[in-house]
DSSP file (Angstrom, degrees, kcal/mol; ACC not computed):
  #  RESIDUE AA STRUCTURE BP1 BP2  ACC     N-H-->O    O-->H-N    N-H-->O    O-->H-N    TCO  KAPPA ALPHA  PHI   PSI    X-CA   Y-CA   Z-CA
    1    1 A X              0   0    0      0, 0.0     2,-0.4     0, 0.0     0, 0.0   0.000 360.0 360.0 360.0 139.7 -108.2  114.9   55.3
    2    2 A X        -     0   0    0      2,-0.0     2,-0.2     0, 0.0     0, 0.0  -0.999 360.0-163.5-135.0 159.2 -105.7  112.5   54.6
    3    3 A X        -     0   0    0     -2,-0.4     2,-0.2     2,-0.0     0, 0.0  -0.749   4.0-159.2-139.6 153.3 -102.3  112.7   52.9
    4    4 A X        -     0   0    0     -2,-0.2     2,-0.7     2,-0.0    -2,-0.0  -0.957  13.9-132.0-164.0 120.3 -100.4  110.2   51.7
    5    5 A X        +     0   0    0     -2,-0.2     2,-0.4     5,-0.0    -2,-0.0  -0.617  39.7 157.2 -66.3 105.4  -96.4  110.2   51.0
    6    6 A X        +     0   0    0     -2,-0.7     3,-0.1     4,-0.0     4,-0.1  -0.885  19.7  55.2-126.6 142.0  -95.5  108.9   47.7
    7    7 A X  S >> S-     0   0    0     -2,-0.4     4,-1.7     1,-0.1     3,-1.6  -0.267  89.8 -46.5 132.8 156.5  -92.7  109.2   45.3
    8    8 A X  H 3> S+     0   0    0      1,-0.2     4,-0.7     2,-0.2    -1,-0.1   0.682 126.6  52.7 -27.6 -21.1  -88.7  108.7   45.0
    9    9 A X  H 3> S+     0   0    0      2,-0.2     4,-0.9     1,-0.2    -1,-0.2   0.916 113.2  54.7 -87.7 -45.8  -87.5  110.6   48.3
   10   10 A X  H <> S+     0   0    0     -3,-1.6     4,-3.1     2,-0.2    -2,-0.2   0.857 109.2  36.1 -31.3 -62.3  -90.0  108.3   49.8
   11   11 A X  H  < S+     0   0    0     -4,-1.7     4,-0.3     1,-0.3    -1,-0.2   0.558 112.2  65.6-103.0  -7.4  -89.0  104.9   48.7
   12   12 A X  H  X S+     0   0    0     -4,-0.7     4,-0.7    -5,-0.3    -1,-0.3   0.601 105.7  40.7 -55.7 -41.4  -85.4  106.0   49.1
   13   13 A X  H  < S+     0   0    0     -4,-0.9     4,-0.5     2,-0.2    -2,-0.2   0.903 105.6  61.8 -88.4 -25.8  -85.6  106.4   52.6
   14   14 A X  T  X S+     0   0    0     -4,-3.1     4,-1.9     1,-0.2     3,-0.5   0.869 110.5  39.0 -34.2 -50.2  -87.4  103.7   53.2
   15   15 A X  H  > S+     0   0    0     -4,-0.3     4,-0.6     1,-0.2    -1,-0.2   0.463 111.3  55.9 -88.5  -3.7  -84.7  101.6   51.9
   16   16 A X  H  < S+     0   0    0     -4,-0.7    12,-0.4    -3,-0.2     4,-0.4   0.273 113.1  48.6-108.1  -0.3  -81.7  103.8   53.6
   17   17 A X  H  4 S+     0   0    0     -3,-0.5     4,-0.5    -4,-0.5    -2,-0.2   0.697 110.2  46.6 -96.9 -49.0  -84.0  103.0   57.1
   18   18 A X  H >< S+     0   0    0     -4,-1.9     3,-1.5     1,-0.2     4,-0.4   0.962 106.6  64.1 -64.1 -49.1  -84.2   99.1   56.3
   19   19 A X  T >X S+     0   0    0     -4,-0.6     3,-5.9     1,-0.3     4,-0.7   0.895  84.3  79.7 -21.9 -72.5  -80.1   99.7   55.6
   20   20 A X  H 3>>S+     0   0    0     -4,-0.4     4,-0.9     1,-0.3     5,-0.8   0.599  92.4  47.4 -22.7 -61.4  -79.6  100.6   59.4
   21   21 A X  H <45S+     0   0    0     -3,-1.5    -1,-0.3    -4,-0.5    -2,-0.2   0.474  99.2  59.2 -94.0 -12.0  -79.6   97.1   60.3
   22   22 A X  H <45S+     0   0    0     -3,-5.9    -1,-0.3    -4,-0.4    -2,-0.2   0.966 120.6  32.4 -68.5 -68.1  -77.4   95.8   57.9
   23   23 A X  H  <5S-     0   0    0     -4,-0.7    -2,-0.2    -3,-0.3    -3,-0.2   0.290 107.2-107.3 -47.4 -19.9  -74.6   98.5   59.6
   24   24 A X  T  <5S+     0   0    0     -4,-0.9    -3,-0.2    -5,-0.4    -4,-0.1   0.172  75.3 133.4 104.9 -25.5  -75.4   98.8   62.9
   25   25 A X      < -     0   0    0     -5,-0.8    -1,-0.2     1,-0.1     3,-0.2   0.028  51.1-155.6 -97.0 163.9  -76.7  102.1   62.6
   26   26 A X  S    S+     0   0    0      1,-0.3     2,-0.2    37,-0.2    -1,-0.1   0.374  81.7  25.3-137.9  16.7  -79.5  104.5   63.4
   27   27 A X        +     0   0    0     36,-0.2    36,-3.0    -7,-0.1     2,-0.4  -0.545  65.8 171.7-147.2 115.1  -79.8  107.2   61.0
   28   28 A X  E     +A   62   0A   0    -12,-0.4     2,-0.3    34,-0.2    34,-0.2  -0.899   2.9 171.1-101.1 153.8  -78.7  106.7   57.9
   29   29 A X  E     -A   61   0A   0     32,-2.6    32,-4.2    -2,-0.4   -16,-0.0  -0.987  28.8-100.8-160.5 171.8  -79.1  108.9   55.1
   30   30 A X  E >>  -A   60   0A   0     -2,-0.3     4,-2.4    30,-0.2     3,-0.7  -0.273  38.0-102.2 -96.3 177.0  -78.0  109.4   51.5
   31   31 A X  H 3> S+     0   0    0     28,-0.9     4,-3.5     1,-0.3     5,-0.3   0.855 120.7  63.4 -66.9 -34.4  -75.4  111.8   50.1
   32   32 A X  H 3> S+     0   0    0      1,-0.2     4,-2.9     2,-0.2    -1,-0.3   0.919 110.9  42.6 -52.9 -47.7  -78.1  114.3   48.8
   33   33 A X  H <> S+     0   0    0     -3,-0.7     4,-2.0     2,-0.2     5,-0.2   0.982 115.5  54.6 -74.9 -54.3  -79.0  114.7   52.9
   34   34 A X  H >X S+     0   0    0     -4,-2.4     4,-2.4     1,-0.2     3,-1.1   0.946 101.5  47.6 -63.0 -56.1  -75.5  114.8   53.5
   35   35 A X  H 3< S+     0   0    0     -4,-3.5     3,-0.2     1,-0.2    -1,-0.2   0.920 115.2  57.8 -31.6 -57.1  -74.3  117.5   51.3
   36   36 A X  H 3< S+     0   0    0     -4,-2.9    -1,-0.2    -5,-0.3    -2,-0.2   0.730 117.2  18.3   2.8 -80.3  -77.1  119.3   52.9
   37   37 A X  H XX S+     0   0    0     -4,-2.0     3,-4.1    -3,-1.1     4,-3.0   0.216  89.2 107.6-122.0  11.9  -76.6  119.2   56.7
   38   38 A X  T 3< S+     0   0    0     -4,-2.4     5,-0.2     1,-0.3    -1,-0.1   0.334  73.0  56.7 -93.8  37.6  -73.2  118.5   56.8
   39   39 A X  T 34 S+     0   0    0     -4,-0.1    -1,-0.3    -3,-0.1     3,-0.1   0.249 118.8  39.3 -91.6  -9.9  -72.1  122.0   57.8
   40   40 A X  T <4 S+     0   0    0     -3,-4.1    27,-2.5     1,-0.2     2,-0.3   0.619 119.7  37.9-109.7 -29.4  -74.6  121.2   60.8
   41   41 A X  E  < S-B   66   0A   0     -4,-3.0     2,-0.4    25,-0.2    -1,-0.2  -0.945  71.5-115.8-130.1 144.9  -73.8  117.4   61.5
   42   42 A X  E     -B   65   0A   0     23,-1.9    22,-2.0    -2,-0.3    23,-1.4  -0.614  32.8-176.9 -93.7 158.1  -71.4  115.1   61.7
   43   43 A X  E     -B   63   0A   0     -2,-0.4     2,-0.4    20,-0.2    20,-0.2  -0.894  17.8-152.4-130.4 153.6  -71.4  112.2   59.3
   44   44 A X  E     -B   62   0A   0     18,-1.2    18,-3.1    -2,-0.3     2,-0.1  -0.999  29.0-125.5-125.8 131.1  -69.3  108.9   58.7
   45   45 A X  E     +B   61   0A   0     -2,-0.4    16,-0.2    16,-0.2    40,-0.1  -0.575  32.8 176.0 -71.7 143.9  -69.3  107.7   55.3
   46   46 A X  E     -     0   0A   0     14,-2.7     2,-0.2     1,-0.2    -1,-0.1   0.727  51.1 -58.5-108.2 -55.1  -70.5  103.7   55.5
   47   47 A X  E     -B   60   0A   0     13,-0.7    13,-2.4    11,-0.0     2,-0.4  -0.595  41.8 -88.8-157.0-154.7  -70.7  102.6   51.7
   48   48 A X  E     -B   59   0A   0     11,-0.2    11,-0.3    -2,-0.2     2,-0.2  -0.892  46.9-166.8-158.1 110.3  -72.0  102.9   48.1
   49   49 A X  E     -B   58   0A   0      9,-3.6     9,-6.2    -2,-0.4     2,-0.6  -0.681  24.5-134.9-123.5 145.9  -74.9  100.9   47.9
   50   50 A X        -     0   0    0      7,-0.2     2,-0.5    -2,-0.2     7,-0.1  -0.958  36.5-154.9-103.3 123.5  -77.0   99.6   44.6
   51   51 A X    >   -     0   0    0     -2,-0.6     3,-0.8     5,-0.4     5,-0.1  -0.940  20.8-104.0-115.4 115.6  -80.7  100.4   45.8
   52   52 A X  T 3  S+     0   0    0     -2,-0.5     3,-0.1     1,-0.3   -37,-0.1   0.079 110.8  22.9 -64.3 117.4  -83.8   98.5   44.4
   53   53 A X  T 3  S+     0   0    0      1,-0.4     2,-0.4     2,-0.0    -1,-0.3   0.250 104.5 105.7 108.2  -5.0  -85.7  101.0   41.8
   54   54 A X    <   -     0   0    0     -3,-0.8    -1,-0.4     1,-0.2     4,-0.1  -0.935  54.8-166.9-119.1 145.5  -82.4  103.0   41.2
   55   55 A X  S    S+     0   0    0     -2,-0.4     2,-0.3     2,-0.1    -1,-0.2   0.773  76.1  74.8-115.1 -25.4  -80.5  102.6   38.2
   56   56 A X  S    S-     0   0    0      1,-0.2    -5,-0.4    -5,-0.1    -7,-0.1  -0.632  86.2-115.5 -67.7 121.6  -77.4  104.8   40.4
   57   57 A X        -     0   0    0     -2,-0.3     2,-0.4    -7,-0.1    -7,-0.2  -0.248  36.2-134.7 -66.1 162.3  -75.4  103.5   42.8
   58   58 A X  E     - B   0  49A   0     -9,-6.2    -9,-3.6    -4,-0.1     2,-0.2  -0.970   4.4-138.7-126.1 124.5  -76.2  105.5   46.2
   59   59 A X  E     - B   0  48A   0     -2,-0.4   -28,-0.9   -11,-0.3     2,-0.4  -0.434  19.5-160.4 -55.0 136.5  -73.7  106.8   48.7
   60   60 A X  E     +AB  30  47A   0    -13,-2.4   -14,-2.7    -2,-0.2   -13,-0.7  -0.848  15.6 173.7-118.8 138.7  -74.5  106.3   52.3
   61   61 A X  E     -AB  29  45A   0    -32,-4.2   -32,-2.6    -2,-0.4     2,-0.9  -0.917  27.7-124.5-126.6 174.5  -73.2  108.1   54.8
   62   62 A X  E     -AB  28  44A   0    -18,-3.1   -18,-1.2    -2,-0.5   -34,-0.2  -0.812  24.1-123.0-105.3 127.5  -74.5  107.6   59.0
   63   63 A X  E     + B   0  43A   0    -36,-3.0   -19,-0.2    -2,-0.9   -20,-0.2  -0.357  41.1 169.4 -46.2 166.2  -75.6  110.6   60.8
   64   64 A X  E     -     0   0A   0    -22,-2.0     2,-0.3   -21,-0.1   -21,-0.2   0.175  52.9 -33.5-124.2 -56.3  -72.8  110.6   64.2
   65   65 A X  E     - B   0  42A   0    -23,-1.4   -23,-1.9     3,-0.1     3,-0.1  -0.796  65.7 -64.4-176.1 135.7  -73.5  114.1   65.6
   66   66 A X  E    S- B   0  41A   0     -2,-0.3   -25,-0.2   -25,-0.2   -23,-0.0   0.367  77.1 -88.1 -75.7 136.3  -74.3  117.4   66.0
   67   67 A X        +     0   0    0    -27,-2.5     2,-0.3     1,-0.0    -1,-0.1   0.131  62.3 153.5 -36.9 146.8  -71.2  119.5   64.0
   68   68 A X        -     0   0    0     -3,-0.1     3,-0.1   -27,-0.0    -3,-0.1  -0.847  57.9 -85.5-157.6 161.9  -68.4  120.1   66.3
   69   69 A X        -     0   0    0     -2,-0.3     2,-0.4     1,-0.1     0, 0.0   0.029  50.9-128.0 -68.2 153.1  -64.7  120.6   65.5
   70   70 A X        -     0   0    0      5,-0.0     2,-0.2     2,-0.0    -1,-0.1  -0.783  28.8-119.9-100.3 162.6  -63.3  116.9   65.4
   71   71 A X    >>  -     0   0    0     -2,-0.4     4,-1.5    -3,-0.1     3,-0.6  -0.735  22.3 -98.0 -96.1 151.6  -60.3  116.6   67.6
   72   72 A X  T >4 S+     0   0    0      1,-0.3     3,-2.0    -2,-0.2     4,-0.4   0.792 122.8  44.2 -17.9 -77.8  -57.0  115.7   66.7
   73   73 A X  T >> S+     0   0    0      1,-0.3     4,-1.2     2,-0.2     3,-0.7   0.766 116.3  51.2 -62.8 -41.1  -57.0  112.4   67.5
   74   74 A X  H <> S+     0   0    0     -3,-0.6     4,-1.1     1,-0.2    -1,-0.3   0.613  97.5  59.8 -64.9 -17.1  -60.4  112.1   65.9
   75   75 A X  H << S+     0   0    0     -3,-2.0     4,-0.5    -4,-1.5    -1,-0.2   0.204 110.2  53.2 -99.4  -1.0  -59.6  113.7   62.5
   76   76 A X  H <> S+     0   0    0     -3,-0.7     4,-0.7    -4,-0.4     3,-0.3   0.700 106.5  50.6 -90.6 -96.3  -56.8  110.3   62.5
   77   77 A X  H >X S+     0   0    0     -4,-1.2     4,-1.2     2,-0.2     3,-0.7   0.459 111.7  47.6 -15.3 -75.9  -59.3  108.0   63.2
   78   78 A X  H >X S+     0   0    0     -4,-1.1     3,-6.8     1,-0.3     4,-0.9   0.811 111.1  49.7 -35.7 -93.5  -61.4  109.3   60.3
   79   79 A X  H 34 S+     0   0    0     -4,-0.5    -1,-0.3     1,-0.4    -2,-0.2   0.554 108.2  48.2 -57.6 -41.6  -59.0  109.4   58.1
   80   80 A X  H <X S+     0   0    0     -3,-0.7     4,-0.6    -4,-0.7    -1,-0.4   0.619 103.7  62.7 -80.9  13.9  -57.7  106.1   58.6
   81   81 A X  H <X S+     0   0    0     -3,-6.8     4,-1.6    -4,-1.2    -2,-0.3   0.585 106.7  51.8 -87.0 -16.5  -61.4  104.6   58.4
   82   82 A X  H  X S+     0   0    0     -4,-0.9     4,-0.5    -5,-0.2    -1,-0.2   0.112 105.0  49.5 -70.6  10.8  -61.2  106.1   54.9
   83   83 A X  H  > S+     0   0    0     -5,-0.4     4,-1.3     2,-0.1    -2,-0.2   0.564 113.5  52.2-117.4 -26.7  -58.1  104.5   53.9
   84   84 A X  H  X S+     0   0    0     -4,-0.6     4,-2.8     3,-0.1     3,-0.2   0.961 107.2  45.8 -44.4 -65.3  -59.7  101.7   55.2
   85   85 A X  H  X S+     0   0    0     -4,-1.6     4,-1.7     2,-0.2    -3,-0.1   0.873 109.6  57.3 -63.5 -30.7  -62.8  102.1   53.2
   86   86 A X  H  < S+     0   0    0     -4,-0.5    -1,-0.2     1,-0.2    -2,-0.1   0.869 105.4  50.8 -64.5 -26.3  -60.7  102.8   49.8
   87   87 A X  H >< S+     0   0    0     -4,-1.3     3,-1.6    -3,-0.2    -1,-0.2   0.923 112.0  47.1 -73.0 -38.9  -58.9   99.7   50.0
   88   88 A X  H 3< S+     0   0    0     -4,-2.8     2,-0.7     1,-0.3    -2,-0.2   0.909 111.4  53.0 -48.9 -81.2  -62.2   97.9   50.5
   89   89 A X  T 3<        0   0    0     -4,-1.7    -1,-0.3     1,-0.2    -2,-0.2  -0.011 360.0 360.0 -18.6 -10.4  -63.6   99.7   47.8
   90   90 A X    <         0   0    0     -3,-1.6    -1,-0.2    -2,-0.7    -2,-0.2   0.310 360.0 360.0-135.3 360.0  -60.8   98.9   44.9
């Protein structure tokens, strides 16, 4: 037998793997994944990307690590890399 993956979920990840290299990164994955697992993992949002075949922009966010309570000092950092990102963003 052989199987063969086809179809939007497909050709979306494809293009959120090719992404990685643009960012630095090594898992990225789109908001749909994030909403998902992020009760399991942590994630840092990177952007809001226009993706070839999608008429909707796509949020991206990078896997970081398996959930754990952020730490002080880390839940500042976060929070000014999103005050960061809003001023890029408008």
């Amino acid at each position: 037998m052989e199987f063969t993956a086809l179809g939007d979920n497909i050709n979306l990840t494809s293009r959120l793997e090719s992404v990685n290299k643009y960012y630095g990164t090594y898992i990225c994955v789109s908001e749909k994944v994030y909403l998902s697992a992020k009760d399991f993992f942590n994630f840092r949002y990177l952007d809001t990307i226009q993706v070839q075949g999608k008429d909707v922009p796509v949020k991206i966010y990078e896997l970081v690590e398996k959930f754990r309570e952020l730490t002080f000092e880390e839940q500042q950092l976060e929070s000014s890399f999103m005050d960061g990102v809003n001023l890029y963003s408008s």
